[in-house]
C-alpha positions in Angstrom: 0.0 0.0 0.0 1.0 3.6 -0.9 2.2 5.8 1.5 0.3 9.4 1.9 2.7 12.2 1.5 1.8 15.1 3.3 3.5 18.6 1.9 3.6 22.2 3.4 3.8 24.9 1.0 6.2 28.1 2.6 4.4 30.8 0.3 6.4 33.5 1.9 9.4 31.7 1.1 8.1 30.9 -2.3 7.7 34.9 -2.9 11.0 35.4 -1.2 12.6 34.0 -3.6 11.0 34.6 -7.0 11.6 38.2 -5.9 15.1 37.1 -4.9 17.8 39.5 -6.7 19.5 36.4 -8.3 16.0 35.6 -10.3 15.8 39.4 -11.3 19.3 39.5 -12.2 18.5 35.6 -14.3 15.4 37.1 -15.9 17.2 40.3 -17.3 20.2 38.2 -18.6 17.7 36.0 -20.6 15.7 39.2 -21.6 18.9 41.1 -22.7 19.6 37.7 -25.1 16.5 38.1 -26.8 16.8 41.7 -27.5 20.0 41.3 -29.2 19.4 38.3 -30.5 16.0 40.2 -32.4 18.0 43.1 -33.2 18.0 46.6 -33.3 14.7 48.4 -31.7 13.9 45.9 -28.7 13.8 47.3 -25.2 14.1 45.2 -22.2 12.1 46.3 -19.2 11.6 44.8 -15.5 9.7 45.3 -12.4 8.8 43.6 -9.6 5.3 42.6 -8.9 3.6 41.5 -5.5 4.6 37.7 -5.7 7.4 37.8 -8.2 9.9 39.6 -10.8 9.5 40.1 -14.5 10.8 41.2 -17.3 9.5 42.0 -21.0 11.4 42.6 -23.9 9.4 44.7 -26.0 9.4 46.5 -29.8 10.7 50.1 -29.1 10.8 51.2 -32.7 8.9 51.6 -35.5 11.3 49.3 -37.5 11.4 46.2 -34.7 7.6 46.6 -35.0 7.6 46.3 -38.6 10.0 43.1 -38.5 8.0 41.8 -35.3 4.9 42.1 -38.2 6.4 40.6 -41.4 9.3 38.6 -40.0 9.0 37.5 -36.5 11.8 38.8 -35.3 11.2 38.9 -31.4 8.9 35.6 -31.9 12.6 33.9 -33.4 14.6 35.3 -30.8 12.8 33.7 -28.0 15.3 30.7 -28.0 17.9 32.9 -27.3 17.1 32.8 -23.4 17.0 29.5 -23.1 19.9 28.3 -20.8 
């Protein structure tokens, strides 16, 4: 017979550290990656939010919008945070 397995989430600690400094400093690495890797135009921008950091990498330019439209550029780039 199966044993029942009985887990305690820590939320705070959760929170603590998906606001940690080390996964903001992560996220922007990866962000940064993107944004060169989809070229001129791209903007990276972060916050952090009430139960964890983010980042966006956004088209800045009327240009990286145009190439976002007709070539995907951002959409291509996305591998380029991976690992």
């Amino acid at each position: 017979m199966a044993t029942k397995i009985r887990l305690d989430m820590n939320h705070a600690g959760m929170v603590a550290a998906m606001q940690s400094a080390g996964v903001q400093n992560d996220l922007m690495v990866r962000a940064r990656r993107i944004a060169a890797a989809a070229g001129h135009g791209h903007m990276v921008t972060g916050r952090t939010g009430r139960t964890r950091a983010r980042v966006s990498v956004i088209t800045a330019t009327e240009g990286a919008r145009r190439r976002e439209a007709t070539d995907r550029a951002l959409t291509r780039a996305l591998n380029a945070g991976r690992g």
